[in-house]
N, C-alpha and C positions, 0 to 999 in steps of 0.2 A: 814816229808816231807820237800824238801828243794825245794828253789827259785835260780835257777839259768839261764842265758843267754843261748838259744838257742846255740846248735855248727853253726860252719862254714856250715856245711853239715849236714842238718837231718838227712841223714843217715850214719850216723859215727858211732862211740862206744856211743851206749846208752843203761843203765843199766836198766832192767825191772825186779821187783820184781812178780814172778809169785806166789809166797807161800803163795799168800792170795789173792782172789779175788779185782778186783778195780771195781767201780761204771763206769767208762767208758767204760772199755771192757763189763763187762756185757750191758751195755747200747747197746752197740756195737752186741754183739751174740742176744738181744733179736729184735733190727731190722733187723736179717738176717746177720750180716757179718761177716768176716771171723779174723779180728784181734781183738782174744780173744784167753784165754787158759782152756785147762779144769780144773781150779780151779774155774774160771769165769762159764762155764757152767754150771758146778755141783751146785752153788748157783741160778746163777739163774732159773736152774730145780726146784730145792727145794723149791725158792719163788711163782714158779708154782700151787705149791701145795697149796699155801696159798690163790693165784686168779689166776684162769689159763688164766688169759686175759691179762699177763703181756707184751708177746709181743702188745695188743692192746694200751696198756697206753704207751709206749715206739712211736710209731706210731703218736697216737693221740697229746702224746707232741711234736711231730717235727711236725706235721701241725698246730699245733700254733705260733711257730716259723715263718714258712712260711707265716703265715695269719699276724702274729705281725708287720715283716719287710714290710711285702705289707704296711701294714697300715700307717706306720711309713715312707715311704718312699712317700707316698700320701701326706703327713701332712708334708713334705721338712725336716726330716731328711737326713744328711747326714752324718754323725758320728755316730762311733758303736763301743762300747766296749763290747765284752762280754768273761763274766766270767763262765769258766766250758765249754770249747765248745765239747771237747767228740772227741771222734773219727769221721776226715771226713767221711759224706753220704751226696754224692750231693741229689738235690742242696743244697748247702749249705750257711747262711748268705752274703755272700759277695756277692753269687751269686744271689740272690734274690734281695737285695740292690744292686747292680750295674749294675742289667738289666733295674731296673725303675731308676736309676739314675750314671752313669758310672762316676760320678766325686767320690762318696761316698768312704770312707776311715775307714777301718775296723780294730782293733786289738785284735784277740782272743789268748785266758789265758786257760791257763791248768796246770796240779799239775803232769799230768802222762806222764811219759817218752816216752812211746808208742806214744801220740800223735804227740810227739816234732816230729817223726819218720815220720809221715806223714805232716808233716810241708809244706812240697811242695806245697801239692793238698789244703791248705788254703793260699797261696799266689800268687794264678793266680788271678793277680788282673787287668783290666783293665789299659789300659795307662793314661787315666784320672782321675785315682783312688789310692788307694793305699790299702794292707794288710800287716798286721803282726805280727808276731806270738811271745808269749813270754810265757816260762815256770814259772811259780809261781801259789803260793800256795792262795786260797780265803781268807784266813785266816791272808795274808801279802799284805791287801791294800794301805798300803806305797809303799811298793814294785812294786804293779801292776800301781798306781797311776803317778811314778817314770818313769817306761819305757814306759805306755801307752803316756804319755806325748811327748816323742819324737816323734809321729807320729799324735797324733790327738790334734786339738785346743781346751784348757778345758775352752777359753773364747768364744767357739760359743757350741749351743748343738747339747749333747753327747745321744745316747739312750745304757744306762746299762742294758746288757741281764743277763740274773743268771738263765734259765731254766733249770729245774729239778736239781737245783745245792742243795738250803738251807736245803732240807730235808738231806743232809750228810753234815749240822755245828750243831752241839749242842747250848744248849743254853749255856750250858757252854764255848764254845767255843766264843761267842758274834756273836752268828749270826744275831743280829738286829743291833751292833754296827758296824758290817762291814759293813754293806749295808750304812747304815748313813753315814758313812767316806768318802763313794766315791761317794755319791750321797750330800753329803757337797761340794765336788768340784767340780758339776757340774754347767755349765750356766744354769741359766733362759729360760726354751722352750727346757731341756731336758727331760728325758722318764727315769721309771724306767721298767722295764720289765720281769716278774717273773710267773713263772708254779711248783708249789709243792703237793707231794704227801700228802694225807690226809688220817685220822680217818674214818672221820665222818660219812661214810658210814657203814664203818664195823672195828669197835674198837677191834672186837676180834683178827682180821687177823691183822690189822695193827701191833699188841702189837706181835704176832709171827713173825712177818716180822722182826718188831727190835728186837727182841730177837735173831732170826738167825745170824742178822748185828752184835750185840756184840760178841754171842760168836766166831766171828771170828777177833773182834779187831775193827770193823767200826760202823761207825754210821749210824742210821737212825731215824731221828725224825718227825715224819709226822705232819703236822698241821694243825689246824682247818682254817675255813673261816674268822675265827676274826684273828686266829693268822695270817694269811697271810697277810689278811687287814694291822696291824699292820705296817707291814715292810712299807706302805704307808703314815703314819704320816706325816702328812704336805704339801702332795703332793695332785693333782684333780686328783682322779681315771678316767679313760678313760669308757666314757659306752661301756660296761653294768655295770662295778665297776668288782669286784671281781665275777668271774662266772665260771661254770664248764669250764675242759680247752676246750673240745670238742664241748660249745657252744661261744666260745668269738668270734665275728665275722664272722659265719661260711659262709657265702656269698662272703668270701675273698679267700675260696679257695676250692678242692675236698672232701666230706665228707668221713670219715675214716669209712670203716665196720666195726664194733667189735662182739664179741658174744654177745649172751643175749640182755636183755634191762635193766639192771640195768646202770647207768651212772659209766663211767670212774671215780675211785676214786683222781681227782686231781682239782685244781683251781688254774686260772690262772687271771691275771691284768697284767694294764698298765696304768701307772700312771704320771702326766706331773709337773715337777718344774713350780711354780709360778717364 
């Protein structure tokens, strides 16, 4: 995966690797839309198989999102970095943040070409506000740190979003040292803000889930309630602390129907820089 500068024109010559499923377009086909391919499809059928309530946990985490920036936008956020933002589905962050506060200035990260493509529809930003879009990889937080930089002040706070993003960093890949890197640079009375897919419920399906992911070259690593915790070292958990994602908050926003009554296998936090 490479970091490089958005084109002049989103929609220019941008090269999409379809020969292997991406975590965003499936993210993408399992909320309903339509920029995905069926290499995308065909996995995420198959993860179907594993919890047929994948479109619900796809759901469930974009109304965390929604309930997170409400929150965060109540408590006088105005700065937003976020990492992994997926393919546009309004509303979308900027637009939640700059309806409760139109001065708010947003810069969303993405690793997949496909997105750079819809780059447009993430920078209709109010005239008091600001967005911006930059491609790079999670994994190259100098990098993101680098160009976030020109648009948002890293001496007032920042709220770092990473939903549904760490369950595709390994540990091998330093997924608690990423997070640390950019949350080292952020001011005092910033937010970290994170929703990941879990075990915990059901360790057998989970361990087929990552077994699907590998043999196609990708990662998934799901984690526990401590290991999520974890990523908040240092940081005051936001109450409820670490909670299912479909209870954080839920008065912030419209409740999601899902099947069944077992609980959405994910958890989610939000946690404040002393």
């Amino acid at each position: 995966m490479t970091s490089q500068e958005p084109a002049a024109s989103p929609r220019g010559e941008i090269r999409i690797d379809t020969s292997k499923p991406h975590p965003a377009r499936m993210y993408d086909w399992f909320l309903g839309g339509k920029d995905n391919y069926p290499v995308d499809e065909e996995m995420a059928r198959q993860l179907l198989t594993v919890d047929a309530r994948g479109r619900d946990m796809a759901r469930v985490n974009r109304a965390f999102m929604h309930r997170a920036i409400r929150w965060l936008s109540a408590h006088g956020v105005r700065q937003y970095l976020d990492v992994g933002t997926g393919i546009p589905t309004e509303p979308n962050l900027h637009q939640i943040a700059q309806e409760a506060a139109p001065e708010s200035r947003i810069v969303y990260c993405d690793n997949d070409p496909i997105v750079l493509a819809h780059a447009a529809a993430l920078l209709r930003s109010t005239p008091e506000g600001a967005t911006e879009y930059i491609q790079a990889d999670a994994r190259d937080p100098e990098v993101i740190l680098e160009r976030a930089g020109k648009v948002l002040d890293f001496d007032r706070p920042i709220a770092l979003s990473m939903l549904a993003l760490l369950h595709f960093v390994g540990d091998e890949d330093g997924a608690y040292d990423l997070v640390a890197k950019i949350v080292d640079k952020l001011a005092p009375g910033s937010y970290l803000v994170l929703s990941h897919v879990t075990g915990d419920f059901d360790p057998e399906g989970a361990a087929k889930a990552a077994a699907m992911y590998k043999a196609r070259g990708l990662t998934l690593r799901p984690r526990s309630r401590e290991e999520l915790a974890a990523f908040f070292d240092g940081l005051e958990l936001v109450e409820p602390g670490v909670s299912l994602t479909a209870e954080w908050h839920p008065e912030l926003g419209e409740p999601v129907p899902v099947q069944g009554d077992e609980p959405i296998p994910g958890w989610a936090a939000v946690g404040r820089k002393r």
